[in-house]
C-alpha positions as CSV (number, residue, x, y, z in Angstrom):
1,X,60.9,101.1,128.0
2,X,61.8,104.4,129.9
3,X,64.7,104.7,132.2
4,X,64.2,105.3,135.5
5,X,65.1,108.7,136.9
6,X,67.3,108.9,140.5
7,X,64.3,110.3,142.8
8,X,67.0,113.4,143.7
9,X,66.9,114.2,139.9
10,X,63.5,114.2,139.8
11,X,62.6,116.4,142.9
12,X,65.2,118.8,141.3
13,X,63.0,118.8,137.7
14,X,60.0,118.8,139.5
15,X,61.0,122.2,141.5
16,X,62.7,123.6,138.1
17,X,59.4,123.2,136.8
18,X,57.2,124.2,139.7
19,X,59.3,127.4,139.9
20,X,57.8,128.0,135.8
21,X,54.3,128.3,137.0
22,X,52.5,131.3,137.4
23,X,50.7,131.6,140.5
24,X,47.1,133.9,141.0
25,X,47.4,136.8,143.1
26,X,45.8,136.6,146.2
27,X,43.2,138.8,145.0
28,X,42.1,136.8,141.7
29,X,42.3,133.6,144.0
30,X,39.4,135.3,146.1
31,X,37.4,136.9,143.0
32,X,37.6,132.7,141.8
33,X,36.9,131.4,145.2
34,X,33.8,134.3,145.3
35,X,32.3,133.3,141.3
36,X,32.5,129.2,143.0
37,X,30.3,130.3,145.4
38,X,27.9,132.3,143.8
39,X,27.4,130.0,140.5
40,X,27.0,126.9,142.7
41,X,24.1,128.9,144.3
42,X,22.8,129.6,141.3
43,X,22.9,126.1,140.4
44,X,21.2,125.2,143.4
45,X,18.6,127.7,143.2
46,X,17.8,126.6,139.6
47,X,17.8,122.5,140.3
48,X,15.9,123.3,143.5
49,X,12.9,125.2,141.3
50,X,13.2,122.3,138.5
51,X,12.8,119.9,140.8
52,X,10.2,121.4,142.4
53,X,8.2,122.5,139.4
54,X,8.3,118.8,137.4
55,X,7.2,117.8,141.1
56,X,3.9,119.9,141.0
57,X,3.7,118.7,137.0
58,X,4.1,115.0,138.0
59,X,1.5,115.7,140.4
60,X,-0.9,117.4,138.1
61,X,-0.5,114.3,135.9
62,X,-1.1,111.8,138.5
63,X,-4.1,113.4,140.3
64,X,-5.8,114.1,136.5
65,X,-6.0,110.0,136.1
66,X,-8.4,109.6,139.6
């Protein structure tokens, strides 16, 4: 079983460690937060004309049995 660490210990390991990390620059945050955007709208765009093309198939399916 694991010992339990004092919680003032802890926050101290936990801000020795946070200190180790390397943050993004403002500027590749924004050039990240900017390729999101664009591949979810690309995403959209394509599930959007999928959808809407196995719609019209479905259709054409459908409609051919009356």
């Amino acid at each position: 079983m694991a010992s339990k660490t004092n919680p003032i210990a802890f926050l101290k390991q936990v801000r020795s460690e946070t200190a180790k990390v390397t943050w993004p620059s403002r500027r590749e945050t924004m050039i990240s937060t900017v390729m999101v955007f664009v591949m979810v709208f690309l995403a959209a765009v394509f599930f959007f004309a999928a959808d809407q093309l196995m719609g019209w198939l479905i259709g054409l399916v459908l409609n051919a049995g009356a």
